[in-house]
Rosetta silent file (secondary structure, phi, psi, omega in degrees, C-alpha in Angstrom):
SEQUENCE: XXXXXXXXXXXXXXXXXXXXXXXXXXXXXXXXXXXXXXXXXXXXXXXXXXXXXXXXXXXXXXXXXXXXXXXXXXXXXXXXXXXXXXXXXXXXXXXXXXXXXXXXXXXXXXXXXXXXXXX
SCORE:     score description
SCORE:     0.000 S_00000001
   1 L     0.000  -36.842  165.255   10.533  128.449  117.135 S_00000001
   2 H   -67.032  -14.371 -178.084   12.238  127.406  120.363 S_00000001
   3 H   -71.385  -53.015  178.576   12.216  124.084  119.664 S_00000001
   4 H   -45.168  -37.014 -177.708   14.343  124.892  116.312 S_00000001
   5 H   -65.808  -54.443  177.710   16.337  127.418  118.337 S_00000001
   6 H   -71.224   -8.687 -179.743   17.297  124.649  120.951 S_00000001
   7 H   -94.084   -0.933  142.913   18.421  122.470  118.100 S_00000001
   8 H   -27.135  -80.254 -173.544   20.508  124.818  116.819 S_00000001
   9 H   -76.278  -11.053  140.833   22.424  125.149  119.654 S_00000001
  10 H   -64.968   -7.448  156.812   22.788  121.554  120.016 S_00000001
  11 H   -41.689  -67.171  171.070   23.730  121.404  116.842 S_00000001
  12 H   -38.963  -94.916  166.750   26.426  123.896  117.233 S_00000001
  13 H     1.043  -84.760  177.214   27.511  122.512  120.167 S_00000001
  14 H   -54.875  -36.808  174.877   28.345  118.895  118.773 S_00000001
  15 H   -52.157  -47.322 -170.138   30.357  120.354  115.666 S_00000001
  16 H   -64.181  -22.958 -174.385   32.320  122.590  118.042 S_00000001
  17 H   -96.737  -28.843  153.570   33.376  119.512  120.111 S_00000001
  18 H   -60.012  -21.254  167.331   34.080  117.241  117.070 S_00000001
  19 H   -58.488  -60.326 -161.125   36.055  119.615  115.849 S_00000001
  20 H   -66.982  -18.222  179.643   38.272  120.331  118.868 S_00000001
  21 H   -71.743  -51.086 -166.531   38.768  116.193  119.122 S_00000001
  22 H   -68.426  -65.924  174.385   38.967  116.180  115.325 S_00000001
  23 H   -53.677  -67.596  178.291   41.841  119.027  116.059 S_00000001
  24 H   -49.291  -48.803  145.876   43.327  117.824  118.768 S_00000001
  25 H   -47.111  -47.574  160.352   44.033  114.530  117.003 S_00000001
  26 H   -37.095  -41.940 -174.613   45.892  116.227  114.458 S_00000001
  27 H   -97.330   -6.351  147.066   47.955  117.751  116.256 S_00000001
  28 H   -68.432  -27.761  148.469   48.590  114.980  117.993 S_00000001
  29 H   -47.895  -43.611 -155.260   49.947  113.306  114.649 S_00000001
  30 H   -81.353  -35.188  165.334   51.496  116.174  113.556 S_00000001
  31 H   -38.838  -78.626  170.125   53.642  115.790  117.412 S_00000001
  32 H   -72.659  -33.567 -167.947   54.721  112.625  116.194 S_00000001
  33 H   -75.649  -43.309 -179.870   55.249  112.827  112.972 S_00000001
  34 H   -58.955  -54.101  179.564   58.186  116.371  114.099 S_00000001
  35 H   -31.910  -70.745 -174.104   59.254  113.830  116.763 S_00000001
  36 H   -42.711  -46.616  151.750   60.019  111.034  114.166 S_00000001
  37 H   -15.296  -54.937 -153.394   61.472  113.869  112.024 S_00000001
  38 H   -91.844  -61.272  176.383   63.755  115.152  114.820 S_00000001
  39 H   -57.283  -48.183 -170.676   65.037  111.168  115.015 S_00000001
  40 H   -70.649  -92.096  174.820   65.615  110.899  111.483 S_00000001
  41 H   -39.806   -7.711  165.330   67.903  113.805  111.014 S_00000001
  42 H   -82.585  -42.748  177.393   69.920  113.122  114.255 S_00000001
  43 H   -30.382  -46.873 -176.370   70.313  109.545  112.501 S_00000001
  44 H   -80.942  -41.322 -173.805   71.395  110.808  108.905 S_00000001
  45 H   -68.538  -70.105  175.841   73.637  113.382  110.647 S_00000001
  46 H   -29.251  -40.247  169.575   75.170  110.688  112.737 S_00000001
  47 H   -83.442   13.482 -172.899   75.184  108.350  109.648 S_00000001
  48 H  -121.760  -40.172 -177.248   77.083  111.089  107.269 S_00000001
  49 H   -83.896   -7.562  174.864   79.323  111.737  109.813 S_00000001
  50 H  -100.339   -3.656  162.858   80.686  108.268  110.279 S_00000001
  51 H   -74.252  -43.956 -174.000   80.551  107.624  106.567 S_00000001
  52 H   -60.735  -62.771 -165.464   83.009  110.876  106.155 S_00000001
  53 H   -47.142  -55.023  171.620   85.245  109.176  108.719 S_00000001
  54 H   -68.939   -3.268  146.805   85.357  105.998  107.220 S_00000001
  55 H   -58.895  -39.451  171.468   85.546  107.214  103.985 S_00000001
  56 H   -50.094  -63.795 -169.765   88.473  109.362  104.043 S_00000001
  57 H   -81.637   -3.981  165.166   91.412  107.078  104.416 S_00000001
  58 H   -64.760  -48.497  172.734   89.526  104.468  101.796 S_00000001
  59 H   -27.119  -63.317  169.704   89.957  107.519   99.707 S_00000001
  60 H   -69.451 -100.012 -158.749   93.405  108.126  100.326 S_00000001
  61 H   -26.703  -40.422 -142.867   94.523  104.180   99.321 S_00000001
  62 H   -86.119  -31.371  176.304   92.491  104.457   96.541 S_00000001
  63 H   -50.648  -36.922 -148.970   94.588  107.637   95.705 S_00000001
  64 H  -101.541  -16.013  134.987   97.789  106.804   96.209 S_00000001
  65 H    -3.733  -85.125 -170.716   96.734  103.000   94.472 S_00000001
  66 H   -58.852  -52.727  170.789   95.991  104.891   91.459 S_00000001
  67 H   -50.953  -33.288 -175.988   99.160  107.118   91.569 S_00000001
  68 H   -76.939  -46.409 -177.974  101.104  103.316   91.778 S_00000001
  69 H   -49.537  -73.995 -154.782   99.427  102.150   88.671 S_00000001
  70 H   -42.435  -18.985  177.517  100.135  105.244   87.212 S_00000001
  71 H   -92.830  -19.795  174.847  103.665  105.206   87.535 S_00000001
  72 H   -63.976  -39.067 -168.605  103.863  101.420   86.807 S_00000001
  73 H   -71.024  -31.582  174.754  102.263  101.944   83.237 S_00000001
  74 H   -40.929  -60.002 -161.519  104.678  105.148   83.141 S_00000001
  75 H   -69.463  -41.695 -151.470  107.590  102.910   83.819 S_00000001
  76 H   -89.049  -27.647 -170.418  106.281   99.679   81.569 S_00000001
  77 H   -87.906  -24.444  166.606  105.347  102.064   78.288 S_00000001
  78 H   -35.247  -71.591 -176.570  109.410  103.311   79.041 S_00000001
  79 H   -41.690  -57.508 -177.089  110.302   99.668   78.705 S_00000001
  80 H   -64.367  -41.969  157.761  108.090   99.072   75.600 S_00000001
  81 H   -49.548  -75.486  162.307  109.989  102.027   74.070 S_00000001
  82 H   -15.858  -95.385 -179.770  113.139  100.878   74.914 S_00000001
  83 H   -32.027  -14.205  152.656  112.307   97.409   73.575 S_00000001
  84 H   -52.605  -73.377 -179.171  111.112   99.271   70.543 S_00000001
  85 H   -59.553  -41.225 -174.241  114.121  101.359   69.724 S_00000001
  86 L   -48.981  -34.140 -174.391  116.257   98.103   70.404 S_00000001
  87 H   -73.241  -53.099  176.521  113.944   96.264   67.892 S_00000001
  88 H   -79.795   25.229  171.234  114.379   98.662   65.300 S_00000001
  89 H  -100.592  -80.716 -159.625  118.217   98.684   65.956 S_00000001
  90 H   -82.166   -4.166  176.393  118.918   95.270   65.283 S_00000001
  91 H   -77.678  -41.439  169.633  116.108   94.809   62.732 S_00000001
  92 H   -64.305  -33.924  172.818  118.291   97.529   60.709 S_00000001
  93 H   -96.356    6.842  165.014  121.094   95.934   61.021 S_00000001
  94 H   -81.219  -36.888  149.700  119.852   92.543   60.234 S_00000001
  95 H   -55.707  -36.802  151.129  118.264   94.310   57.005 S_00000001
  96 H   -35.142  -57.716  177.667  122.280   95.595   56.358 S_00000001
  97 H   -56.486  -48.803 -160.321  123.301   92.253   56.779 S_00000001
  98 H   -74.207  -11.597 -174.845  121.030   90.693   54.821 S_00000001
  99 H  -107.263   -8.192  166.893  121.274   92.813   51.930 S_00000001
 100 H   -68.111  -60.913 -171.126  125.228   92.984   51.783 S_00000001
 101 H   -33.909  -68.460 -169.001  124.577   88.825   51.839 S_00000001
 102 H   -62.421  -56.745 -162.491  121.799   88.490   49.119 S_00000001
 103 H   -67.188  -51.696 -149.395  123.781   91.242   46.958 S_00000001
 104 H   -47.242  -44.277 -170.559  127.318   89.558   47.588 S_00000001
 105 H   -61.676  -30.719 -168.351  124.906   86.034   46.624 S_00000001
 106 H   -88.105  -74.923  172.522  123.488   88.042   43.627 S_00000001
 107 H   -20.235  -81.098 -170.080  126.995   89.487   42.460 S_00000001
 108 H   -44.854  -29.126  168.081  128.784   85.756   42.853 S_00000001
 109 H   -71.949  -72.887  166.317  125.889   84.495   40.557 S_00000001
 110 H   -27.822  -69.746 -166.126  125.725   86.597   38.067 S_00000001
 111 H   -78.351   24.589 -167.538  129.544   86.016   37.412 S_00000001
 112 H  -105.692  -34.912  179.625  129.436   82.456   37.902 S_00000001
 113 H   -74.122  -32.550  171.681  126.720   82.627   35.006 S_00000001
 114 L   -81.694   -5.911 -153.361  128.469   84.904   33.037 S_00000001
 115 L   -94.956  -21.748  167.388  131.804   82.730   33.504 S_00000001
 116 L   -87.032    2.602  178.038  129.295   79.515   32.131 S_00000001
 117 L   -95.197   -8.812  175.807  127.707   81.423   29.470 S_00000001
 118 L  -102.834   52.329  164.297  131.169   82.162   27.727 S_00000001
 119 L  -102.511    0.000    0.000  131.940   78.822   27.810 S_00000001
């Protein structure tokens, strides 16, 4: 029974000190990995804040960009009215004309037909 007894405790022994190795590596990982961690979020904070800077005034052109189109298409669908109403302006009175022509041409026929049919 003593023999079993010391190999117990030598047993014992070796587990407790692979463990604490076995631990102590870990936590030696675990060191580094919260280091790496630590780096990486001063980076993205560093990289977010120089993205806001440079971002801003890209913003702003693109705003006030967008505000120039808008008022060019503003101004250019004016124009296409305009050019609209004008178009229907002189298309009416080119339909006036033309139908004052064509009747006066239709009138002058007729009696030129009635003045050969009593012939």
């Amino acid at each position: 029974m003593d023999f079993s007894q010391v190999a117990l405790n030598q047993g014992l022994t070796f587990l407790a000190w692979v463990t604490s190795i076995v631990l102590i590596v870990v936590a030696g990982f675990l060191i580094k990995l919260l280091i790496d961690l630590s780096k990486l979020s001063k980076n993205l904070n560093a990289t977010s804040i120089m993205i806001n800077t440079e971002l801003k005034p890209t913003l702003n052109e693109l705003n006030e960009t967008l505000h120039t189109i808008n008022e060019l298409v503003k101004s250019t669908d004016k124009g296409v009215d305009n050019v609209k109403v004008v178009i229907e302006k002189v298309l009416g009175k080119t339909k006036l004309v033309s139908e004052t022509i064509i009747g006066g041409f239709l009138k002058g026929f007729v009696a030129m037909l009635g003045l050969f049919s009593k012939k």
